[in-house]
C-alpha positions as CSV (number, residue, x, y, z in Angstrom):
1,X,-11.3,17.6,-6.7
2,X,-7.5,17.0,-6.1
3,X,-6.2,15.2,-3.0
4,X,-6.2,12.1,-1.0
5,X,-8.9,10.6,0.8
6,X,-8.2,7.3,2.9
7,X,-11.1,4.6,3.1
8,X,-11.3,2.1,5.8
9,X,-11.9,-0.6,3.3
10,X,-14.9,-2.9,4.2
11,X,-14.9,-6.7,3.6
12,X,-16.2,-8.3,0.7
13,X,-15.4,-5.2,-1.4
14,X,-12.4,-5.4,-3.9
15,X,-9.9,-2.5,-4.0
16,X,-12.2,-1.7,-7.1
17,X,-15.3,-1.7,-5.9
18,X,-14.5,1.2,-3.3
19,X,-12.4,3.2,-6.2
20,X,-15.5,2.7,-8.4
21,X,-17.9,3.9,-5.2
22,X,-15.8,7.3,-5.2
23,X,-15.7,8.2,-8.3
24,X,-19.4,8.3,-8.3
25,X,-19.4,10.5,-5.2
26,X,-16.7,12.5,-6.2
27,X,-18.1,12.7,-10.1
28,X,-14.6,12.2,-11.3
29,X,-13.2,9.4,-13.4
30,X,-9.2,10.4,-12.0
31,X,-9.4,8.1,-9.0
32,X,-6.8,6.2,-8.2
33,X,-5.4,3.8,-5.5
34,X,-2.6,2.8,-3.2
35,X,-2.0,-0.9,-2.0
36,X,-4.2,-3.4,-3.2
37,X,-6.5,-5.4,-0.6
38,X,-8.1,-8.4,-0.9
39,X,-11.8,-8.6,-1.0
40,X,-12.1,-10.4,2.5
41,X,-9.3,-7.5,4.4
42,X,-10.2,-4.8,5.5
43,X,-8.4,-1.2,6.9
44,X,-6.5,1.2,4.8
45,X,-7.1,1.8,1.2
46,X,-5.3,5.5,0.3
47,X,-7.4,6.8,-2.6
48,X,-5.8,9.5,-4.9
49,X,-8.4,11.9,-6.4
50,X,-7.8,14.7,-9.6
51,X,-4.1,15.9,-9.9
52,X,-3.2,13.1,-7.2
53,X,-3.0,10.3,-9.4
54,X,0.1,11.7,-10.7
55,X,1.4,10.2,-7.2
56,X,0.7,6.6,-7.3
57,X,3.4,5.3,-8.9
58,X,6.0,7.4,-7.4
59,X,4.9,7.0,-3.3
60,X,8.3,7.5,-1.2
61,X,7.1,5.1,1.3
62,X,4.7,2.3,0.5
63,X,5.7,0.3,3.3
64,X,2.9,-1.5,5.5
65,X,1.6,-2.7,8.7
66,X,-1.1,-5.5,8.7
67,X,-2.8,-7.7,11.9
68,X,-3.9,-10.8,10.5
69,X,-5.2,-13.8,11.8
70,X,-4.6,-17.7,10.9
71,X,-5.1,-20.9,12.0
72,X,-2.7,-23.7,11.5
73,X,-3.3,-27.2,10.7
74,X,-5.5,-26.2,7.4
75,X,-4.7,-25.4,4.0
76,X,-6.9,-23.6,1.3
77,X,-6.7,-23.1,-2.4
78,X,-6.7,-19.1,-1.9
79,X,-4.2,-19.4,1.1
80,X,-7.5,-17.6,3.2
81,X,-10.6,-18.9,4.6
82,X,-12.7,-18.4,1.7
83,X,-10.8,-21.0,-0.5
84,X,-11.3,-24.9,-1.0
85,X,-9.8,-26.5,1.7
86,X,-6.9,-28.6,0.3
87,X,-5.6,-30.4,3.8
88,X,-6.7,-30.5,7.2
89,X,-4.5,-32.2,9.9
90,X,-4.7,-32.1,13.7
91,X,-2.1,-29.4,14.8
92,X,-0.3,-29.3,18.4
93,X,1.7,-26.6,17.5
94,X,3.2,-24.9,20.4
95,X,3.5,-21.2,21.4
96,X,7.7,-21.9,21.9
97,X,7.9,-24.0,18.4
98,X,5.9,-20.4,16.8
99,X,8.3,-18.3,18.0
100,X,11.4,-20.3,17.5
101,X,11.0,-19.8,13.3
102,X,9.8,-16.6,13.1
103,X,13.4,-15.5,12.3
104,X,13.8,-16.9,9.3
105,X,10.4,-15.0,8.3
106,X,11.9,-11.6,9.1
107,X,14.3,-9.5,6.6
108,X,14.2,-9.8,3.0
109,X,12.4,-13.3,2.1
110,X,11.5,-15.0,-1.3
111,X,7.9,-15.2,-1.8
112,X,5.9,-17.4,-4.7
113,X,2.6,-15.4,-5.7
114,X,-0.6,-17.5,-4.7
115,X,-2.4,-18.5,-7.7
116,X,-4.9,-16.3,-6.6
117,X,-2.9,-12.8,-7.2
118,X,-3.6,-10.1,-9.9
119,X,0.3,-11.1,-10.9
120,X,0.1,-11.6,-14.8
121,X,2.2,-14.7,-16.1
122,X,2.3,-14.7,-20.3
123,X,-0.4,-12.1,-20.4
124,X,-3.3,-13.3,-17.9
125,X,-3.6,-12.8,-14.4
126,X,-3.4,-15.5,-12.2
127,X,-6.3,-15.2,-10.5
128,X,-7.5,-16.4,-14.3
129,X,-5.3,-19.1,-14.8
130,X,-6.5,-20.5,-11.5
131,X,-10.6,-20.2,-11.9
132,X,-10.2,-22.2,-15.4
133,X,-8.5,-25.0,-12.8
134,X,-4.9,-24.3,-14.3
135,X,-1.6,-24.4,-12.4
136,X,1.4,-22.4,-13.7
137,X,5.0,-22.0,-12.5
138,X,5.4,-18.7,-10.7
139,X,8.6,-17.1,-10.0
140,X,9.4,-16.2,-6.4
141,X,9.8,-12.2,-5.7
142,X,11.7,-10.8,-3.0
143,X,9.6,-9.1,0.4
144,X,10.9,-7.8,3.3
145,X,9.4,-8.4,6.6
146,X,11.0,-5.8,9.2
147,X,8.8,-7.6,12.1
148,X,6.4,-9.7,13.1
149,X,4.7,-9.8,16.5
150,X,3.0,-12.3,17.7
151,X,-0.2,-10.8,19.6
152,X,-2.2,-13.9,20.8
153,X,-2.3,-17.6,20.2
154,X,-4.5,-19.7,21.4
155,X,-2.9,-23.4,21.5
156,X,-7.1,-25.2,21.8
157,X,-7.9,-23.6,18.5
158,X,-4.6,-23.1,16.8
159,X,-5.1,-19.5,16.3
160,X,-2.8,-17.1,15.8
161,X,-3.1,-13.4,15.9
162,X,0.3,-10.9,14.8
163,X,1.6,-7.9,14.1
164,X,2.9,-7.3,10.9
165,X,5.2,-4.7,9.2
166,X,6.4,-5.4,5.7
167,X,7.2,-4.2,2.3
168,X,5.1,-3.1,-0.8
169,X,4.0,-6.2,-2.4
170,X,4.4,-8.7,0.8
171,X,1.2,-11.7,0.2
172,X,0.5,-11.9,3.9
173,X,-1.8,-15.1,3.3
174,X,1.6,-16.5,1.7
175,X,3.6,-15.5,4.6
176,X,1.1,-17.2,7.0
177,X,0.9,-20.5,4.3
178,X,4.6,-20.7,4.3
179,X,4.7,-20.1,8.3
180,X,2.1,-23.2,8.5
181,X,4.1,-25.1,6.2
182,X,7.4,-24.5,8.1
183,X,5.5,-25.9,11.2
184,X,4.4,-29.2,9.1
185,X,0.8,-28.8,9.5
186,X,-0.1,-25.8,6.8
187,X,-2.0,-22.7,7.6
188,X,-4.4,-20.6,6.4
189,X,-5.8,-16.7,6.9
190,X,-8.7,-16.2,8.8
191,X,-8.6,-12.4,8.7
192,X,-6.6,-9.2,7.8
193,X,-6.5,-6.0,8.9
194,X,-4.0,-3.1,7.2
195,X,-3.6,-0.7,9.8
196,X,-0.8,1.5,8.2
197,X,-0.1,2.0,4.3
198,X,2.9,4.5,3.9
199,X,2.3,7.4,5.6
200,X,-0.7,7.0,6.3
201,X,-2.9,5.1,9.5
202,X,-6.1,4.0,10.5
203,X,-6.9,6.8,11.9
204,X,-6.6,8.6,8.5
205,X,-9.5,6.6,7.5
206,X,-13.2,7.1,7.0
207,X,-15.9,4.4,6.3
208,X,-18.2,4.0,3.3
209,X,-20.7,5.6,5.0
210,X,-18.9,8.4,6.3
211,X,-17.7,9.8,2.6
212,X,-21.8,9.4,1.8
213,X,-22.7,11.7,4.4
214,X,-20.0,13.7,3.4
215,X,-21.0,13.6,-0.4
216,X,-24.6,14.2,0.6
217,X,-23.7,17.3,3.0
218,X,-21.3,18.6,-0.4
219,X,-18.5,18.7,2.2
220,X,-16.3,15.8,0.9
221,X,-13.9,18.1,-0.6
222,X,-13.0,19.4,2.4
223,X,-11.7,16.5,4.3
224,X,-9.5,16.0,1.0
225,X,-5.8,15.6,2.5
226,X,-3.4,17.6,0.7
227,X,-1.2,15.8,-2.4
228,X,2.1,16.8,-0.4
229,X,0.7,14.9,2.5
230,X,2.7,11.8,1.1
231,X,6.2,13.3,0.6
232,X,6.4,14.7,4.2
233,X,10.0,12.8,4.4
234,X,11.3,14.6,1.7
235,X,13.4,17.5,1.5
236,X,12.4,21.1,1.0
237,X,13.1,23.5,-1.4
238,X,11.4,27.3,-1.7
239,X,11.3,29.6,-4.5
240,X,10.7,33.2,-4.6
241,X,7.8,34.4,-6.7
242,X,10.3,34.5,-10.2
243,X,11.6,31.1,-9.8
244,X,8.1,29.7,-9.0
245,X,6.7,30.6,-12.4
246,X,10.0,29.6,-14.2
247,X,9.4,26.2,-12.6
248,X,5.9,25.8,-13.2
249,X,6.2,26.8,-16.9
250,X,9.3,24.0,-17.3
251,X,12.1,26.0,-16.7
252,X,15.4,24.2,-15.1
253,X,16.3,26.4,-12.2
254,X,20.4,27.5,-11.1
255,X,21.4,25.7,-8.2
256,X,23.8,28.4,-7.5
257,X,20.9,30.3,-6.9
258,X,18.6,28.4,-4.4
259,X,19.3,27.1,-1.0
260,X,18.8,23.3,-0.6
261,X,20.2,20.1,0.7
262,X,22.6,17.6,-1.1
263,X,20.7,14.8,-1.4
264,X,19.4,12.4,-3.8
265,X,16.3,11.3,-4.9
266,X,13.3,13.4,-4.7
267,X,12.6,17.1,-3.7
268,X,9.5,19.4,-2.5
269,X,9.3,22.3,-4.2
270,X,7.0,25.2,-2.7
271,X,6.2,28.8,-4.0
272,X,7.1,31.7,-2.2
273,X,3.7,31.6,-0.8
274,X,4.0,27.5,0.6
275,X,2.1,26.3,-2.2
276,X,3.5,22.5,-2.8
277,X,4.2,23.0,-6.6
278,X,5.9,19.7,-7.6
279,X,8.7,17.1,-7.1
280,X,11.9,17.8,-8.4
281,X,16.1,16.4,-8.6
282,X,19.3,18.0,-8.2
283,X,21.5,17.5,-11.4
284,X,25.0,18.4,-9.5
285,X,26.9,18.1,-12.7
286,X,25.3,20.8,-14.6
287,X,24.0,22.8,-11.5
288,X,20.5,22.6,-12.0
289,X,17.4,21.7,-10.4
290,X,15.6,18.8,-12.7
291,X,12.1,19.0,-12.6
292,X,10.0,15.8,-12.1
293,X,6.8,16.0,-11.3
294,X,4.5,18.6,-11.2
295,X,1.1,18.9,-9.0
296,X,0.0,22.4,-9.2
297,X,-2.5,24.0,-11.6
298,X,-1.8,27.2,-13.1
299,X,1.7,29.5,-13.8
């Protein structure tokens, strides 16, 4: 099986544990992932099957959208709900005081990875480090937050719900931690929903039990979304049936010869027939057309 098939990732399961669940029902090992979620979040989890793996390191949009949850006037050792609690203070926070700050939260931000992160520091991952009781100095990392909507917040409980669109590699839990902190009373996440992960939405998405219905029926391959599904923003190149076969056998095309637009980065390349063949790049200097990635079986 080659192509993507986008899970509407339950709670309590790691990114892992629903990769693992698909290779089973897929009987592949070649099953990979997009975006990783924490065991308590829940929403979409872009799974790349066969041939598609080829695309997970090279996404053209990895950008995402979250709603989360958190309450402020609490602190945690994870920066969620399921950690230790480290603080607890009475918070009178205010919608008006909220809003005021939330500037300084949007655009590119500096970020310190929670001790509880995958994020390896001398060889072990954090999430290590932290279990054996350990504390190590983390280097921040650069996020950008484009926005962040505040949906409801209830000023009895502290609660506050938002909207959330960010960058690849944004800790939400941090954001809402630092928001907390900001405010003098801490915070931490109650909840976490990814509603959008690149190019892809909720309604993309099927459930655990869905994709076993499907596996059982033997009909899973057909709701496979198609590898070029994720480069939709790029632009287009077609070959004629000569240049298609040049291509797929490695062969650096003559610019001179196709029609295409000046602009860097990535291209799609199709055959004569609108099969997605690959990714390629223009080399202006020498004329050619710089193959970099190819996704179609066959010559």
């Amino acid at each position: 099986m080659d192509g993507i098939i986008c899970v509407n990732k339950p709670s309590g399961w790691t990114s892992f544990d629903v990769v693992a669940k698909v290779r089973g029902m897929a009987k592949t090992k070649k099953v990979g992932h997009a975006g990783t979620l924490d065991p308590m979040a829940t929403g979409v989890l872009p799974l790349f099957l066969g041939n598609a793996t080829k695309v997970c390191d090279i996404l053209p949009n990895d950008d995402k959208g979250y709603q989360a949850v958190f309450r402020l006037g609490i602190t945690t050792d994870t920066q969620d709900i399921t950690g230790t609690v480290l603080h607890q203070t009475e918070s009178s926070v205010k919608k008006e005081q909220l809003l005021s700050l939330l500037s300084r939260f949007t655009g590119e931000i500096q970020q310190i990875p929670p001790m509880y992160s995958a994020v390896r520091v001398n060889g072990r991952r954090l999430y290590d480090i932290a279990r054996s009781g350990e504390q190590v100095e983390r280097k921040p990392r650069a996020a950008t937050i484009y926005e962040i909507r505040i949906l409801d917040f209830s000023e009895e409980r502290q609660e506050v719900s938002a909207e959330i669109r960010c960058s690849k590699g944004t800790y939400i839990r941090t954001l809402c931690h630092d928001i907390g902190e900001a405010l003098g009373v801490g915070a931490t996440l109650l909840s976490l929903n990814r509603h959008i992960a690149g190019n892809f939405t909720i309604t993309d998405c099927y459930t655990l039990d869905q994709l076993q219905r499907m596996t059982d029926e033997g009909t899973l391959e057909k709701y496979l979304l198609p590898v070029e599904r994720v480069f939709e923003s790029l632009p287009k190149i077609q070959l004629n049936e000569v240049q298609a076969k040049k291509f797929l056998n490695g062969v650096r095309l003559d610019l001179n010869r196709l029609r295409y637009q000046k602009e860097i980065g990535f291209h799609r390349i199709f055959d004569q027939n609108s099969r997605f063949l690959g990714l390629a790049s223009l080399n202006l200097e020498k004329m050619e057309l710089v193959i970099e990635k190819l996704f179609a079986r066959g010559s």
